[in-house]
MMTF fields as JSON, N, C-alpha, C and O atoms, coordinates in Angstrom:
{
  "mmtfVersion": "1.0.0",
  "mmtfProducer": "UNKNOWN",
  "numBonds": 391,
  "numAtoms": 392,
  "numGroups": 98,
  "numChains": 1,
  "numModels": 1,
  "chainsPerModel": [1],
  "groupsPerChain": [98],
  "chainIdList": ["A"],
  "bondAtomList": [4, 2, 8, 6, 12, 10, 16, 14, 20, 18, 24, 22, 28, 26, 32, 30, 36, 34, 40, 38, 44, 42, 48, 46, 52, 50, 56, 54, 60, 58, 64, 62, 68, 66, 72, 70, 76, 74, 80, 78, 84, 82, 88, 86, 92, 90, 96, 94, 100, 98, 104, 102, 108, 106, 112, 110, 116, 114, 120, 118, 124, 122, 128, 126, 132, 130, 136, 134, 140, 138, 144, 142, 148, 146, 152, 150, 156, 154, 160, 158, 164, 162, 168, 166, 172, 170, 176, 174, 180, 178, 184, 182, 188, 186, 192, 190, 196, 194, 200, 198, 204, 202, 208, 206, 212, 210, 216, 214, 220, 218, 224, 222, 228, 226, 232, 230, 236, 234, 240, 238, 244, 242, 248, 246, 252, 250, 256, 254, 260, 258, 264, 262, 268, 266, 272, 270, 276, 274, 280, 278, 284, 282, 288, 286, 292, 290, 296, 294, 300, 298, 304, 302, 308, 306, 312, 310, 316, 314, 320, 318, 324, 322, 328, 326, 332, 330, 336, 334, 340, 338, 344, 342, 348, 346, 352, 350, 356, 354, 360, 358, 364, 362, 368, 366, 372, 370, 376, 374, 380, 378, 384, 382, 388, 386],
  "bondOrderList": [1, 1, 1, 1, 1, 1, 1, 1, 1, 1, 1, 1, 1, 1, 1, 1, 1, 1, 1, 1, 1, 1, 1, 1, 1, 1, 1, 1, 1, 1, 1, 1, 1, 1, 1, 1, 1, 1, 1, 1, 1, 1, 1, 1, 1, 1, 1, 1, 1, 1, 1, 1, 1, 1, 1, 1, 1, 1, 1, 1, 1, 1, 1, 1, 1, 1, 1, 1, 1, 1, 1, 1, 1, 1, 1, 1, 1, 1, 1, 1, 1, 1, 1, 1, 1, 1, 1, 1, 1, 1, 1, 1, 1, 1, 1, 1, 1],
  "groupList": [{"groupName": "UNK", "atomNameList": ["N", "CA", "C", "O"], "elementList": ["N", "C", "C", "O"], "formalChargeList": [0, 0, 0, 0], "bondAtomList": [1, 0, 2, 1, 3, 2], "bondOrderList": [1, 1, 2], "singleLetterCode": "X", "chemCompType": "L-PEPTIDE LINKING"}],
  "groupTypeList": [0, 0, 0, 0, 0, 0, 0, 0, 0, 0, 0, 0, 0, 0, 0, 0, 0, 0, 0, 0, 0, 0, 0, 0, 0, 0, 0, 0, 0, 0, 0, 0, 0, 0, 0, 0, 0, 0, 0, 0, 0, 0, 0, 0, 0, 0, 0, 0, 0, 0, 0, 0, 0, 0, 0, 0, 0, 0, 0, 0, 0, 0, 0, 0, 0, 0, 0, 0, 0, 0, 0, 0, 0, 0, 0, 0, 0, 0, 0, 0, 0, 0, 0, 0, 0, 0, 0, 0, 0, 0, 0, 0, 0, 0, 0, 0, 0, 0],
  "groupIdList": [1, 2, 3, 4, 5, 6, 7, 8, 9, 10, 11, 12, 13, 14, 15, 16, 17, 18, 19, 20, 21, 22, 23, 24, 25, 26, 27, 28, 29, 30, 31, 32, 33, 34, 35, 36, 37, 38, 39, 40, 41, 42, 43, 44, 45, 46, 47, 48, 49, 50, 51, 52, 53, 54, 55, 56, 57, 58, 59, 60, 61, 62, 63, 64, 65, 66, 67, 68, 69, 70, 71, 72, 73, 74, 75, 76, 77, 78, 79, 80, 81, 82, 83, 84, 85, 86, 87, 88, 89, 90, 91, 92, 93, 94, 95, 96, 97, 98],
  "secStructList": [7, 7, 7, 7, 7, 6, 6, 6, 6, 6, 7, 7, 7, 1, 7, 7, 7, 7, 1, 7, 2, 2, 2, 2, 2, 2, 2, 7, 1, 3, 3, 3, 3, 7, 1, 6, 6, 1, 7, 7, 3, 3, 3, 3, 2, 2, 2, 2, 2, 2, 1, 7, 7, 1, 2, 2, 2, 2, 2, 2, 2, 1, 1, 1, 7, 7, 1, 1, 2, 2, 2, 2, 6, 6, 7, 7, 7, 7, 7, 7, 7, 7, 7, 7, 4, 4, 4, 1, 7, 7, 6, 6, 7, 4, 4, 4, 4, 7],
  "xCoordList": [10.102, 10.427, 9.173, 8.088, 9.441, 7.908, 7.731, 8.699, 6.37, 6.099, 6.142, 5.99, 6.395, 7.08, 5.22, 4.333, 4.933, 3.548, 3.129, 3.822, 2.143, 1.469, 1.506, 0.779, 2.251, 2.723, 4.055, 4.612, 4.527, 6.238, 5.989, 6.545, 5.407, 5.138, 4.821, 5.191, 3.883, 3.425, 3.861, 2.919, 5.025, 5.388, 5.587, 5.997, 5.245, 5.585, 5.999, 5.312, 7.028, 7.627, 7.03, 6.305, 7.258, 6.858, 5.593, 4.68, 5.578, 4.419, 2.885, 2.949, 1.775, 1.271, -0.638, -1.404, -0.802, -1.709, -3.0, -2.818, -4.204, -5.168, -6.582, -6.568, -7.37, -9.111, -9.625, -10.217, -9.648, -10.476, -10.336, -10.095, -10.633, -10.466, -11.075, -10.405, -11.758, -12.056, -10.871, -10.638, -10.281, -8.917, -7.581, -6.649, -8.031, -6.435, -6.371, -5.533, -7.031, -7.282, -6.485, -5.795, -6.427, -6.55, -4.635, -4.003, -4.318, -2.874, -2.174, -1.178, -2.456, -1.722, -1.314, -2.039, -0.092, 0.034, -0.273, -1.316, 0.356, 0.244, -0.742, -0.757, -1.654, -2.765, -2.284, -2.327, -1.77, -2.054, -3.568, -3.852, -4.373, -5.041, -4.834, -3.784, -5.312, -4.826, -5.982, -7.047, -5.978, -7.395, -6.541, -5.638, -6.744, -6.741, -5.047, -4.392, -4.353, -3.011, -1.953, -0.733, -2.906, -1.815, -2.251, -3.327, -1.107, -1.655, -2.033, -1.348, -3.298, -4.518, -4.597, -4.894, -4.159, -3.83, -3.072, -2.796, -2.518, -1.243, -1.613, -1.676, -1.944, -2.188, -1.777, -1.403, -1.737, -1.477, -2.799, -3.555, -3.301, -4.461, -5.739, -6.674, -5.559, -6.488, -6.967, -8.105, -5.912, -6.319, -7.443, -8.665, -6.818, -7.59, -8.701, -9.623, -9.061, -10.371, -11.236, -12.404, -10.724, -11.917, -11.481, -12.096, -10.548, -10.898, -10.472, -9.762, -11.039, -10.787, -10.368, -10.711, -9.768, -9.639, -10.087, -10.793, -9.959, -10.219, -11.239, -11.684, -12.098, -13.944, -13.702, -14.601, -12.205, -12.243, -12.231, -12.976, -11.352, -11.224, -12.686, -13.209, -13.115, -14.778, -15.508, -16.154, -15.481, -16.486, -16.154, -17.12, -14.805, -14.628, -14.361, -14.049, -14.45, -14.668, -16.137, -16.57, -16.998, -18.992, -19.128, -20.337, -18.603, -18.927, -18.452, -19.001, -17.646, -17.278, -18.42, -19.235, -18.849, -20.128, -20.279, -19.458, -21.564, -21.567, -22.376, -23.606, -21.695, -22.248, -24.141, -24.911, -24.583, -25.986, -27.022, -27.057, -27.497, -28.572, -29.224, -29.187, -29.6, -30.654, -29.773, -30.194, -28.665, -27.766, -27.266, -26.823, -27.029, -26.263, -27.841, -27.825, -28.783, -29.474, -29.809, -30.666, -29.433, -29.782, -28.684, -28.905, -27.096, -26.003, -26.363, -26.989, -25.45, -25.813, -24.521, -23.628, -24.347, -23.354, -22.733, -23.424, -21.101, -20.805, -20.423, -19.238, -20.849, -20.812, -19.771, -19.705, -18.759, -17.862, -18.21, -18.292, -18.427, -18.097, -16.794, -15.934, -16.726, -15.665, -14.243, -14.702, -12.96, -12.046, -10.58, -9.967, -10.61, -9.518, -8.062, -8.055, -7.346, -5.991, -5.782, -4.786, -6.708, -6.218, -7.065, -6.999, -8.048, -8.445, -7.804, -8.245, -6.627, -6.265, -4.995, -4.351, -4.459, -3.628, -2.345, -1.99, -1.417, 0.043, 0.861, 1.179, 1.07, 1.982, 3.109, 3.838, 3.564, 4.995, 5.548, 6.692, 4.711, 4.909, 4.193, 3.159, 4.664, 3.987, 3.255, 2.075, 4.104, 3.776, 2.794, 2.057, 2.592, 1.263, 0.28, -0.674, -0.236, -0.909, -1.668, -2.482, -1.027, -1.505, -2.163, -2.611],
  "yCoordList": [-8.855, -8.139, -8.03, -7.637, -8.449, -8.192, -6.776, -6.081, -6.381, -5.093, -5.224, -6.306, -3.93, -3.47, -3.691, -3.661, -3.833, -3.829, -2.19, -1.349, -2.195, -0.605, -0.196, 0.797, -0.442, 0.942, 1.365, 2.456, 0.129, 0.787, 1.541, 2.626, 1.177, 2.17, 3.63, 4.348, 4.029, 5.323, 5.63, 5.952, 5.783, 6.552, 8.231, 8.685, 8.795, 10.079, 10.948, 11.186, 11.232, 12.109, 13.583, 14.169, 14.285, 15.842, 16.176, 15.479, 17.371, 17.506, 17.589, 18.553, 16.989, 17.113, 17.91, 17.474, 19.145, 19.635, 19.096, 18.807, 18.946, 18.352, 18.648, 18.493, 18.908, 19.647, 18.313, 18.201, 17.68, 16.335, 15.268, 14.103, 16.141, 14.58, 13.216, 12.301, 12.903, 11.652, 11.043, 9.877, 11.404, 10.73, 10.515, 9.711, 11.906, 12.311, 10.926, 10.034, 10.955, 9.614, 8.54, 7.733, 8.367, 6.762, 6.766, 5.778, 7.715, 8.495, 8.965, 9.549, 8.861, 9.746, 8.916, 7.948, 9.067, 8.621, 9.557, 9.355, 10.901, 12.104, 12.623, 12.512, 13.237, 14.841, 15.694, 15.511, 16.749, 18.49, 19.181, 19.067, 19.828, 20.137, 21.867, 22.193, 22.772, 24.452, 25.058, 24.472, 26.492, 26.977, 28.28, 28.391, 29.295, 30.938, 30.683, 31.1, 29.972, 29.829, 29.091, 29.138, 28.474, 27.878, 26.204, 25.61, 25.851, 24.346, 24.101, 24.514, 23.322, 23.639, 22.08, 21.756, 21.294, 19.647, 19.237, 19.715, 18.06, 17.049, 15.859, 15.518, 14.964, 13.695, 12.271, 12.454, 11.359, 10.069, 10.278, 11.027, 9.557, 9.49, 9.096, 9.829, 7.88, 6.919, 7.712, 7.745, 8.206, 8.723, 10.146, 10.001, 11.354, 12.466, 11.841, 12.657, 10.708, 10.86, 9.852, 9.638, 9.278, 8.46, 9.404, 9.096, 10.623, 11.454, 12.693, 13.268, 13.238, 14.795, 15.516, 14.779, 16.672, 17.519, 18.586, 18.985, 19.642, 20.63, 20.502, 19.481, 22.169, 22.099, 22.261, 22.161, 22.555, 22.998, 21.517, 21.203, 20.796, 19.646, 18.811, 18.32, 18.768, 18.381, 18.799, 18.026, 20.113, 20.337, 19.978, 19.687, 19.84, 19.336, 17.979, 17.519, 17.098, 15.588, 15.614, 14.463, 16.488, 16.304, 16.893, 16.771, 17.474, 17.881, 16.757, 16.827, 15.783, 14.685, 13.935, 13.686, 13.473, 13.168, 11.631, 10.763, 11.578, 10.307, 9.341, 9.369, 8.596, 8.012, 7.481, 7.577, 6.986, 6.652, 7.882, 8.491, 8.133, 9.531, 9.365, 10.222, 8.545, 8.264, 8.705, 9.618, 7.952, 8.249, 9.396, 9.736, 10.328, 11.787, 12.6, 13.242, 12.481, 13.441, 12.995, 13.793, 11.983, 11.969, 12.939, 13.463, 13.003, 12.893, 14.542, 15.496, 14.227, 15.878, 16.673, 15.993, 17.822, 18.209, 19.255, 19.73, 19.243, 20.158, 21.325, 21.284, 22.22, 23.914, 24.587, 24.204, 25.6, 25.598, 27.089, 27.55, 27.829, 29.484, 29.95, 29.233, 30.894, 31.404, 31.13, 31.273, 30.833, 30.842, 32.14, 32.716, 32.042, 32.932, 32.797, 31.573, 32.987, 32.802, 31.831, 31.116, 31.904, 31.375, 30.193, 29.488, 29.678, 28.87, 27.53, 26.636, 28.222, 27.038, 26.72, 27.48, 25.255, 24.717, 24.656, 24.431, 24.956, 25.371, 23.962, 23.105, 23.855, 23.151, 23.303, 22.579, 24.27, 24.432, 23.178, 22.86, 22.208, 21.256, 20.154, 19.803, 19.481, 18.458, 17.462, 17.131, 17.053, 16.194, 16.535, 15.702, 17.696, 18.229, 17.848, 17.986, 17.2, 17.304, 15.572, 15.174, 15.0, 13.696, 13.198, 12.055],
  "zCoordList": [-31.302, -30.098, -29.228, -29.655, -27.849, -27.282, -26.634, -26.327, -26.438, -26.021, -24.774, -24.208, -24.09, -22.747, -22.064, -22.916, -21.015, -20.579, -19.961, -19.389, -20.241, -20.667, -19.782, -19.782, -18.296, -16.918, -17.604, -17.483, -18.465, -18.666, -19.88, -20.055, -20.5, -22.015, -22.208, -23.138, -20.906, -20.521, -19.582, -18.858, -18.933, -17.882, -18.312, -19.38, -17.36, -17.786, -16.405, -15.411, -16.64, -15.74, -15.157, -15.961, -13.79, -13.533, -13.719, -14.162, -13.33, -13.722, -14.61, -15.373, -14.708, -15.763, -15.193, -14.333, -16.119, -15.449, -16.246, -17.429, -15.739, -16.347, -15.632, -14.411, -16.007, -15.67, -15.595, -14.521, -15.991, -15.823, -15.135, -15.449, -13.504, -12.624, -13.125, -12.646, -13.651, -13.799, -14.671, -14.35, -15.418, -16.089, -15.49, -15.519, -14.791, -13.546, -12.723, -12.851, -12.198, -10.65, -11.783, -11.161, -13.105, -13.631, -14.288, -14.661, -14.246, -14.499, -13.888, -14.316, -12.815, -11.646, -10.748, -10.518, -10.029, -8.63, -7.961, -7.337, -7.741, -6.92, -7.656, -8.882, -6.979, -7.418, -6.391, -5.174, -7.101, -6.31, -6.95, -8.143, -6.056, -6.176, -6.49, -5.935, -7.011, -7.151, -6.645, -6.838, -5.82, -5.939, -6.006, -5.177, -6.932, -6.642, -6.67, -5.714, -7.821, -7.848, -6.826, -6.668, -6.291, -4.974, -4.533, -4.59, -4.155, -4.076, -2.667, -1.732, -2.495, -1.708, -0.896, 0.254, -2.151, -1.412, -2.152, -3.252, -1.525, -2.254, -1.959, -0.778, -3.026, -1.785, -2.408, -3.566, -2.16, -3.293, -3.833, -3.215, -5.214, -6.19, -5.332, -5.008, -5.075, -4.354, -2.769, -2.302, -2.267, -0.948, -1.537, -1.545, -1.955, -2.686, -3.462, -3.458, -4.164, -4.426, -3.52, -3.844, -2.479, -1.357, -0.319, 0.702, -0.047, 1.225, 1.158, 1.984, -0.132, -0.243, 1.343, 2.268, 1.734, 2.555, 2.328, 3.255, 1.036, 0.947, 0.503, -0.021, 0.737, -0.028, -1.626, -2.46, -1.941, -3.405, -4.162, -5.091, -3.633, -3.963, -3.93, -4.93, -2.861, -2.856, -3.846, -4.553, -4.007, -5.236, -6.37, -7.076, -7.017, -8.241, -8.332, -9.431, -7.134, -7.617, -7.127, -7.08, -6.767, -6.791, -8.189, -8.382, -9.31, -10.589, -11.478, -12.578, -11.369, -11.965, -12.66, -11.771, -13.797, -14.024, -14.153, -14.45, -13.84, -13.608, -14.766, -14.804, -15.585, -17.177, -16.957, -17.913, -15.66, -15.552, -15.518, -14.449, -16.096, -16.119, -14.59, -13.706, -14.539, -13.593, -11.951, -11.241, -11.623, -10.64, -10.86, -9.763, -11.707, -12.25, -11.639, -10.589, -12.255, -11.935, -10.219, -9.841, -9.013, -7.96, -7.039, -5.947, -8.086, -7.385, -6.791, -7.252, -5.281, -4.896, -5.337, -5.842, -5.227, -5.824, -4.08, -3.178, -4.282, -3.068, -3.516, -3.849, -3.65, -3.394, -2.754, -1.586, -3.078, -1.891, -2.355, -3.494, -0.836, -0.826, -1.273, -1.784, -1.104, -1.906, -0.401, 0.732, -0.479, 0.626, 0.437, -0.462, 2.19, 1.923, 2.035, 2.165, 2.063, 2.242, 3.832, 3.941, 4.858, 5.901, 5.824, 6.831, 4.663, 4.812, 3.298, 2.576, 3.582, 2.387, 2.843, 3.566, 2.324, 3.396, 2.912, 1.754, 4.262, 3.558, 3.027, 3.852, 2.044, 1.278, 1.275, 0.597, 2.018, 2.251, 2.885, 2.557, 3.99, 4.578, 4.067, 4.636, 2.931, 2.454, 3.399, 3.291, 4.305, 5.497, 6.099, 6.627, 6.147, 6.822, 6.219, 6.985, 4.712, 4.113, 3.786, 2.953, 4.735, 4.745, 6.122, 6.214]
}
């Protein structure tokens, strides 16, 4: 019997939550991003990690580490102040979010 090829083997349905952008991007079509319980971005994979929108999102793909010591210790890292409710973006309108 031959084996199914490894997009059909691992599909996985709904939602799946995960801390480790660097794996997320390689598993994902969609990323929602969360900050303070609420979803902050929505975006296809590829778009969210070459054009973050939010600073929350920024800072946790600048903490992503990078395997070369030498380039890790140059990388700068983005910092985000703390945000408030009017600075995080409504998801009520997905469309808005692209």
């Amino acid at each position: 019997m031959e084996q199914p090829a490894r997009s059909e083997a691992f599909v996985v349905g709904g939602p799946w939550p995960g801390d480790d952008l660097s794996m997320v991007k390689h598993i994902s079509d969609r990323v929602a991003v969360m900050y303070a319980g609420k979803i902050v971005e929505l975006a296809e994979s590829e778009e969210l990690y070459s054009n973050p929108q939010h600073a929350y999102t920024k800072s946790l793909l600048s903490a992503i580490p990078i395997p070369d010591p030498k380039i890790e210790a140059k990388k700068k890292r983005t910092l985000m102040e703390e945000q408030t409710d009017e600075d995080n973006i409504n998801c009520s309108n997905p469309s808005s979010l692209k």
